[in-house]
N, CA, C and O atoms as a DFTB+ gen file, in Angstrom:
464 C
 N C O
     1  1     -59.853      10.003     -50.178
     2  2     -60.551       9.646     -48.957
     3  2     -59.560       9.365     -47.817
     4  3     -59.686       9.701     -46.639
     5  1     -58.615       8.729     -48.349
     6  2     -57.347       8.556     -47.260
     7  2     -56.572       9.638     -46.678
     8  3     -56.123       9.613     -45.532
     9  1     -56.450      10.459     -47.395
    10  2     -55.992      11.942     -46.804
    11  2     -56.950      12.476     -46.006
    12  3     -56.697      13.025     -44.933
    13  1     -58.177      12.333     -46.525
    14  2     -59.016      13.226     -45.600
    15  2     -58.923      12.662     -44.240
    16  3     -58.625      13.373     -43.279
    17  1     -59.216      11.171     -44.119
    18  2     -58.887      10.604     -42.860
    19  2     -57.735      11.092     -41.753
    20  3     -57.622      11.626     -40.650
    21  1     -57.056      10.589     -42.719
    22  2     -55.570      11.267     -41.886
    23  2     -55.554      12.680     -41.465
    24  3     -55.231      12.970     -40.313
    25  1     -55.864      13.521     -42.276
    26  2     -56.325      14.846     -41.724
    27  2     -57.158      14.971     -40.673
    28  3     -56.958      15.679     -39.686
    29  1     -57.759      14.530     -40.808
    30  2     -59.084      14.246     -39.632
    31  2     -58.304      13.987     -38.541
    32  3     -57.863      14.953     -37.919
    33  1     -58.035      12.828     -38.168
    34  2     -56.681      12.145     -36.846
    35  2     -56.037      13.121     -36.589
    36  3     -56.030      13.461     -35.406
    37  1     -55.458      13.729     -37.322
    38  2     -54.380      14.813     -37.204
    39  2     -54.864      16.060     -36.461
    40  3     -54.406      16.561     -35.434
    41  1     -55.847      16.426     -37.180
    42  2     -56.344      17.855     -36.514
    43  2     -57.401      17.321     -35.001
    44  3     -57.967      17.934     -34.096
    45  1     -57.257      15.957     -35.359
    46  2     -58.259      15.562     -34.075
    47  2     -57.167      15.578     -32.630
    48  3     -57.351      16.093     -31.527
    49  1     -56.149      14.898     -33.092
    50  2     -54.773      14.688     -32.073
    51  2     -53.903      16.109     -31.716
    52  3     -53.570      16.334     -30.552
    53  1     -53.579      17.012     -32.779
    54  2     -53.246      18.417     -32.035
    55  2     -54.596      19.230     -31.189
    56  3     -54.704      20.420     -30.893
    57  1     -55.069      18.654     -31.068
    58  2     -56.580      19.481     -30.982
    59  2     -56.643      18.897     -29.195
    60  3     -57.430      19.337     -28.357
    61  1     -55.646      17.875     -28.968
    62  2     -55.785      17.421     -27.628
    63  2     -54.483      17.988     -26.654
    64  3     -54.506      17.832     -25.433
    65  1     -53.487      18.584     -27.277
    66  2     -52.495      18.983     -26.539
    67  2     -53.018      20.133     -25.036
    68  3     -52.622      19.718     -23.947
    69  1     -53.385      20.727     -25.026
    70  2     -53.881      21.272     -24.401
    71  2     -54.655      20.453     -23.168
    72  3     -55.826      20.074     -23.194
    73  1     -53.456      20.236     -21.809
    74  2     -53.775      19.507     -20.817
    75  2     -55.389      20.106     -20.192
    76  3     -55.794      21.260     -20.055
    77  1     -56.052      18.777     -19.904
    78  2     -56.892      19.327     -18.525
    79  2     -56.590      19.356     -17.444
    80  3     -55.398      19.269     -17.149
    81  1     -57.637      19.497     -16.413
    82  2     -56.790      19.457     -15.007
    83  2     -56.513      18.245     -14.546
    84  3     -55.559      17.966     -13.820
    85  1     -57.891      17.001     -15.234
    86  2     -57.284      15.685     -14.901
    87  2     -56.520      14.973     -15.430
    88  3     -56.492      13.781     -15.123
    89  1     -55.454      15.636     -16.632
    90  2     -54.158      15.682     -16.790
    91  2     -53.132      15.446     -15.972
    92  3     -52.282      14.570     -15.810
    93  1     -53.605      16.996     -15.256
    94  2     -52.471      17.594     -14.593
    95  2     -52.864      16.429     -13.034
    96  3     -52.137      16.401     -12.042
    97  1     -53.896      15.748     -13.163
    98  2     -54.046      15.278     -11.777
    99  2     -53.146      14.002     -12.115
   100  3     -52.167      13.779     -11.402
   101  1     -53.403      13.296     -13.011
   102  2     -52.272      12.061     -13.065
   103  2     -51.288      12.424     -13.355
   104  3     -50.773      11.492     -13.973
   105  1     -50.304      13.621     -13.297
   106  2     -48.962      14.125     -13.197
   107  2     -49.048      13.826     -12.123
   108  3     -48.609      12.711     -11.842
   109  1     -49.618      14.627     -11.069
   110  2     -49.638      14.622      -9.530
   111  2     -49.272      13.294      -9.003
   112  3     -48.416      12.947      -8.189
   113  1     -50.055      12.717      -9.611
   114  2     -50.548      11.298      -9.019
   115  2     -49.228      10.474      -9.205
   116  3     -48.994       9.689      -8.286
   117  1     -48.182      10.523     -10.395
   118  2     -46.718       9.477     -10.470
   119  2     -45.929      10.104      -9.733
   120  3     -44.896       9.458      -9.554
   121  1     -45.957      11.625      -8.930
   122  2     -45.091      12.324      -8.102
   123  2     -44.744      11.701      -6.680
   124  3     -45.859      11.523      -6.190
   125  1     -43.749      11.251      -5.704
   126  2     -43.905      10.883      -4.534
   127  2     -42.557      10.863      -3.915
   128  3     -41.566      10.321      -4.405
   129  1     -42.621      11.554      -2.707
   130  2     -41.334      12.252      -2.196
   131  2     -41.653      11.502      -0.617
   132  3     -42.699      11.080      -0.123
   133  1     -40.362      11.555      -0.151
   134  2     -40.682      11.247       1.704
   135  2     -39.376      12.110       1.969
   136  3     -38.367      11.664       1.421
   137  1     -39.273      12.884       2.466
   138  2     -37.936      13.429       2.821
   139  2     -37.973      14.479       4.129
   140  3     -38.775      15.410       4.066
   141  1     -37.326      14.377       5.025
   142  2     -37.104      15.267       6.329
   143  2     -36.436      16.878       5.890
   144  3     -35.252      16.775       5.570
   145  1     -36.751      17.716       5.850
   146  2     -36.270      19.108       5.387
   147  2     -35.037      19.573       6.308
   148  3     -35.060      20.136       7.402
   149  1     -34.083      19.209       5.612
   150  2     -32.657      20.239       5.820
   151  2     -32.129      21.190       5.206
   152  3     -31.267      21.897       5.728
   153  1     -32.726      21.416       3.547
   154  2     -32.197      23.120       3.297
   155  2     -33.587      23.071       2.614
   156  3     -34.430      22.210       2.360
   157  1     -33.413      24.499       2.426
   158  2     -34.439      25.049       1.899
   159  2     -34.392      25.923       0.864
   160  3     -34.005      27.070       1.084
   161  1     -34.857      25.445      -0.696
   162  2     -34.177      26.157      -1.817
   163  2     -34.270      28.000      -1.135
   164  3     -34.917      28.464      -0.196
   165  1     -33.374      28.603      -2.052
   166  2     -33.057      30.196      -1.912
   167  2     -34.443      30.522      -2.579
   168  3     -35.198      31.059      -1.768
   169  1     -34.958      30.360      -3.752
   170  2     -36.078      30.792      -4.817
   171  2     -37.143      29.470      -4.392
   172  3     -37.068      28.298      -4.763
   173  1     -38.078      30.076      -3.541
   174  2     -39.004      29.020      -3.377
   175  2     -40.861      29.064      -4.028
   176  3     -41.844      28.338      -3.880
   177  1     -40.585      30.232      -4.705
   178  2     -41.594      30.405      -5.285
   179  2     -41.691      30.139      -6.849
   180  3     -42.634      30.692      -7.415
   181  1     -40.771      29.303      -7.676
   182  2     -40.619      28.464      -8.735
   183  2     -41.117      27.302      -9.234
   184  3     -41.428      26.385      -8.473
   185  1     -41.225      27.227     -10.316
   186  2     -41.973      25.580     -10.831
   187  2     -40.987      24.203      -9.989
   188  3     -41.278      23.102      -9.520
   189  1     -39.333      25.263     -10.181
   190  2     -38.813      23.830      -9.437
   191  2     -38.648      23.402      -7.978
   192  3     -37.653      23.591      -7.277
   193  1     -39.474      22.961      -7.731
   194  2     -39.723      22.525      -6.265
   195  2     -38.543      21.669      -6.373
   196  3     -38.385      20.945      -7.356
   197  1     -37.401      21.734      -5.054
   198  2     -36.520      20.675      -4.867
   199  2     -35.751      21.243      -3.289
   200  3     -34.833      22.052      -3.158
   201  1     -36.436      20.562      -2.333
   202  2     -36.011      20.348      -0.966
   203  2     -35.287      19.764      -0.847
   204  3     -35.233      19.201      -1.941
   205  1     -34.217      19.212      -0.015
   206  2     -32.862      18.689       0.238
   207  2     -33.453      18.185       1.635
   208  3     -34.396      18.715       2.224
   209  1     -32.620      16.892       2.127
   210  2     -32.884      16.416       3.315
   211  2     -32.262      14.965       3.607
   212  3     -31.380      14.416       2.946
   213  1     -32.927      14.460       4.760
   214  2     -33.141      13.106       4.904
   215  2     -33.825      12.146       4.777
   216  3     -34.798      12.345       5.505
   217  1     -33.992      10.589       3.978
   218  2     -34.925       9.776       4.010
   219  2     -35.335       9.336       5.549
   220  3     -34.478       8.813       6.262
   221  1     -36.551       9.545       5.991
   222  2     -36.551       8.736       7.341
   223  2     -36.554       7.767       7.742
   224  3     -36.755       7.595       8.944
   225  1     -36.320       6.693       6.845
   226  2     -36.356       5.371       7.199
   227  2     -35.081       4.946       6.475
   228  3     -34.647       3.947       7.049
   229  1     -34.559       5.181       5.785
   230  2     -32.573       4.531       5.025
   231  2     -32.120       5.536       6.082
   232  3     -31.246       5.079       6.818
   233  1     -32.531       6.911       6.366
   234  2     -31.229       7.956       6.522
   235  2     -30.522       8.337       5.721
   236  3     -29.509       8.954       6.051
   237  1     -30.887       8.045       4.147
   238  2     -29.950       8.680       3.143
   239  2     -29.903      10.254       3.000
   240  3     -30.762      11.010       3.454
   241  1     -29.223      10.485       2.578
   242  2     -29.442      11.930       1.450
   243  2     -30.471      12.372       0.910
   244  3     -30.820      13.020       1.897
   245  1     -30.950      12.496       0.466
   246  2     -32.068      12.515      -0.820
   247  2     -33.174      13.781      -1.021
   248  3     -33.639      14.359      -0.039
   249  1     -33.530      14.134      -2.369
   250  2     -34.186      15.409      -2.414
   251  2     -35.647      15.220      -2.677
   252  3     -36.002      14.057      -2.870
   253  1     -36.416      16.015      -2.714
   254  2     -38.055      15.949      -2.474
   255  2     -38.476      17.164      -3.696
   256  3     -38.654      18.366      -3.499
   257  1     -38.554      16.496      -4.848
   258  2     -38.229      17.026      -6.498
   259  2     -39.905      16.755      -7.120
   260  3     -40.420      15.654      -6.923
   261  1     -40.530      17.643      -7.728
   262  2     -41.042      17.488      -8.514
   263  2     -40.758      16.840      -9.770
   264  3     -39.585      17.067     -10.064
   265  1     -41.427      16.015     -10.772
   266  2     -40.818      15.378     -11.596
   267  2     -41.088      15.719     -12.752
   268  3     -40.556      15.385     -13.811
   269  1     -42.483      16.838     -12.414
   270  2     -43.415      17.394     -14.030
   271  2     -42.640      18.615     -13.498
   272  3     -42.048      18.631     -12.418
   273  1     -42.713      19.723     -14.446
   274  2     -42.378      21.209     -14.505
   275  2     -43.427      21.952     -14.234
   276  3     -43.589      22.976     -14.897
   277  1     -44.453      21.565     -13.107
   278  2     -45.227      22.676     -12.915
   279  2     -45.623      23.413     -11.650
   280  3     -44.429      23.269     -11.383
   281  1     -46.047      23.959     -10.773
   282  2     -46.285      24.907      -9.982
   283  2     -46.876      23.788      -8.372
   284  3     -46.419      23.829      -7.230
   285  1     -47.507      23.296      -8.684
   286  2     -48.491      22.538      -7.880
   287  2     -47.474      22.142      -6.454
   288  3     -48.410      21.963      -5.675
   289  1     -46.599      21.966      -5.858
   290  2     -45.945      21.818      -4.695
   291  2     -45.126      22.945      -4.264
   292  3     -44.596      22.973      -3.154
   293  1     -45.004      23.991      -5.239
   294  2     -44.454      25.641      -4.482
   295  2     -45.693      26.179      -4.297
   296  3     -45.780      27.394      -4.120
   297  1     -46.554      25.572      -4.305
   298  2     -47.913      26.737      -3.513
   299  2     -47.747      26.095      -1.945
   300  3     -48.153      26.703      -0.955
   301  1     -47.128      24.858      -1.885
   302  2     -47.370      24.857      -0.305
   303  2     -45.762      24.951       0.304
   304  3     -45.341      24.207       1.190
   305  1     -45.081      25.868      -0.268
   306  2     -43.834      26.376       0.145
   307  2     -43.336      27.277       1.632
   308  3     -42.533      27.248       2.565
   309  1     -44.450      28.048       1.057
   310  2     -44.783      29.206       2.632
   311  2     -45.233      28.714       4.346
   312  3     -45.402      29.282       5.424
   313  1     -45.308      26.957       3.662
   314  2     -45.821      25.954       5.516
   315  2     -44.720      25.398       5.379
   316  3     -44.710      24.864       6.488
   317  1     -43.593      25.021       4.834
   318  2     -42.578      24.388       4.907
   319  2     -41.411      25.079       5.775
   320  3     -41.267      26.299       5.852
   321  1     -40.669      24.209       6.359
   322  2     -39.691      24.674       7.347
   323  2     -38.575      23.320       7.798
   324  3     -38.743      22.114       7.975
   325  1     -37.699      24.005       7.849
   326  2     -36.644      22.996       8.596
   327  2     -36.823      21.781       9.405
   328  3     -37.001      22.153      10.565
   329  1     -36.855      20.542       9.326
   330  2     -37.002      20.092      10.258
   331  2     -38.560      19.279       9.960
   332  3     -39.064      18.432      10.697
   333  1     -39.028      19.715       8.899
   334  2     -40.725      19.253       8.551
   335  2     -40.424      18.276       7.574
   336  3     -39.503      18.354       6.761
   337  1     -41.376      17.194       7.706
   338  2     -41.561      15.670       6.920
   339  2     -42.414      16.037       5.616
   340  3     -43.627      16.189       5.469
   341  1     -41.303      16.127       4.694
   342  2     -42.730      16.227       3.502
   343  2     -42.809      14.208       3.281
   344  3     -42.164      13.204       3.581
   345  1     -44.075      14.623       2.558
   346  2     -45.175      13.029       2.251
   347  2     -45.809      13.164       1.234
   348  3     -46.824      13.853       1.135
   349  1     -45.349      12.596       0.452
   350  2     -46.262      12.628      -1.481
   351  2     -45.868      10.969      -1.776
   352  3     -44.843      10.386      -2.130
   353  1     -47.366      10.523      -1.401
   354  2     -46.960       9.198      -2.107
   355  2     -47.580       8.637      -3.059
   356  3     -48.811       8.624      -3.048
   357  1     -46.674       7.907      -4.345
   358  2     -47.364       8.024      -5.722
   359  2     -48.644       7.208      -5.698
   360  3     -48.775       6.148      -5.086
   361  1     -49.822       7.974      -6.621
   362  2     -50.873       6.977      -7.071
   363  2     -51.763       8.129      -5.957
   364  3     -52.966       8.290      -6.162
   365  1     -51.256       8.687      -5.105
   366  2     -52.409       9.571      -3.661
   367  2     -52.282      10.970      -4.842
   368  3     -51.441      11.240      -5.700
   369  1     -53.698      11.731      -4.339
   370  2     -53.451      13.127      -4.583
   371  2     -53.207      13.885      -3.122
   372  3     -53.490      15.083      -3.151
   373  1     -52.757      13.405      -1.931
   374  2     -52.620      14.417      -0.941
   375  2     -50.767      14.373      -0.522
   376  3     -49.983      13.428      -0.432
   377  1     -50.602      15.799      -0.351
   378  2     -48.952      16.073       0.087
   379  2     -49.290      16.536       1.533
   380  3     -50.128      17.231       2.107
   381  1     -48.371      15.905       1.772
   382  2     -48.603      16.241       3.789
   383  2     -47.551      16.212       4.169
   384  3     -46.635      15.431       3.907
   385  1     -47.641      17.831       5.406
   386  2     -46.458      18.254       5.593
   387  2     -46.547      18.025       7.509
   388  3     -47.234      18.591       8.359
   389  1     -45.671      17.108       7.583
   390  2     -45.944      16.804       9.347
   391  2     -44.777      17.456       9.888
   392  3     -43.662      16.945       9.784
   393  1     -44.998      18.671      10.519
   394  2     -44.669      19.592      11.485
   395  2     -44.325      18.993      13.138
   396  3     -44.707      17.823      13.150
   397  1     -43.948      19.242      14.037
   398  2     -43.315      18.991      15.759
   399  2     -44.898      18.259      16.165
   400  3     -45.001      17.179      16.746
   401  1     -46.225      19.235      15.651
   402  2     -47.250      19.373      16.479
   403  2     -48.439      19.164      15.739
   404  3     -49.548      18.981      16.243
   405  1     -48.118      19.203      14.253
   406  2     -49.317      19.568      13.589
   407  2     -49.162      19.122      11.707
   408  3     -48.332      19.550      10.905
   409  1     -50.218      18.202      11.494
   410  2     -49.951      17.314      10.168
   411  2     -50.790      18.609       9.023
   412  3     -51.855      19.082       9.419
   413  1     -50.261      19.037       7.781
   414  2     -50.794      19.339       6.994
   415  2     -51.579      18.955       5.971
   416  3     -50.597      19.039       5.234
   417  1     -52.338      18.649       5.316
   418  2     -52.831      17.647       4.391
   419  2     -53.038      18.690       3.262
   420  3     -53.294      19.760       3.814
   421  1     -53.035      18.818       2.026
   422  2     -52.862      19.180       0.804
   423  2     -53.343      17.801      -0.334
   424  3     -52.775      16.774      -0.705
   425  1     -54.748      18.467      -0.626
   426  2     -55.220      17.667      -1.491
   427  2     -55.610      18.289      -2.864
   428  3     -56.146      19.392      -2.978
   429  1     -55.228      17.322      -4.063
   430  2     -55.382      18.233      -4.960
   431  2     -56.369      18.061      -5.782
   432  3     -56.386      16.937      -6.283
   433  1     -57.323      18.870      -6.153
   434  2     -58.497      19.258      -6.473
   435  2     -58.774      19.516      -7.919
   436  3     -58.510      20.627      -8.377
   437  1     -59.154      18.817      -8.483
   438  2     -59.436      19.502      -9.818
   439  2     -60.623      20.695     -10.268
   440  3     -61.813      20.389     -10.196
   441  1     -60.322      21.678     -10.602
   442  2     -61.410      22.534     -11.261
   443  2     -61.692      23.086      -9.590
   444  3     -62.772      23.666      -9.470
   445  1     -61.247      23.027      -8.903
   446  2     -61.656      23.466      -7.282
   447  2     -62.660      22.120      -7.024
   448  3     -63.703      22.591      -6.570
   449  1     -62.786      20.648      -7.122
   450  2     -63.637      20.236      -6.785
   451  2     -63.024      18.836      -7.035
   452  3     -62.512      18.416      -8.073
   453  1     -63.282      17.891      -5.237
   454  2     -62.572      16.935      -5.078
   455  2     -62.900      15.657      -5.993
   456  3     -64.107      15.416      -5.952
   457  1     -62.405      15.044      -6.552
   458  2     -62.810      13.571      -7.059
   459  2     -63.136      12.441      -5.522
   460  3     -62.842      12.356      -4.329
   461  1     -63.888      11.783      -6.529
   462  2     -64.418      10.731      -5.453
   463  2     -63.984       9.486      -5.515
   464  3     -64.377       8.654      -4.697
């Protein structure tokens, strides 16, 4: 009877590997970057998102890194530019990219459909 149990747990617990999206949303959610854009990776269409820049408030160094290995901040690669404020702050699902003139907002959606 004790084996079977354990079997049970077992095939119950591999049986969960397989992320959902509200998985992948509390990945999102411990992610949080503030950084002013001064280079701009060469390969920007990669899982590894990692912008180079300035903090705007120390003035340090510092890079604007994904921390999970997955896709979700090189989809908004193609609005990014020199000189643009990325904004991911942890616990938010929105990345916002504030431009000279114009704020981006990037919210992330599970299943195509916002949580409330």
């Amino acid at each position: 009877m004790k084996r079977f149990i354990l079997l049970s747990l077992s095939i119950g617990l591999l049986s969960c590997n397989n992320p959902t999206c509200f998985d992948y949303e509390n990945m999102y959610k411990a992610d949080s970057c503030v950084v002013i854009v001064k280079e701009i990776p060469k390969d920007v269409y990669t899982s590894s998102f990692d912008y180079k820049g300035i903090h705007p408030f120390t003035k340090k160094q510092c890079s604007c890194k994904s921390k999970k290995n997955y896709r979700r901040w090189a989809d908004y690669s193609p609005y990014i530019s020199i000189g643009d404020t990325l904004i991911k702050r942890k616990g938010e699902l929105v990345f916002s990219i504030h431009k000279k003139d114009t704020i981006l907002h990037f919210t992330y959606q599970c299943g195509g459909k916002g949580r409330k």
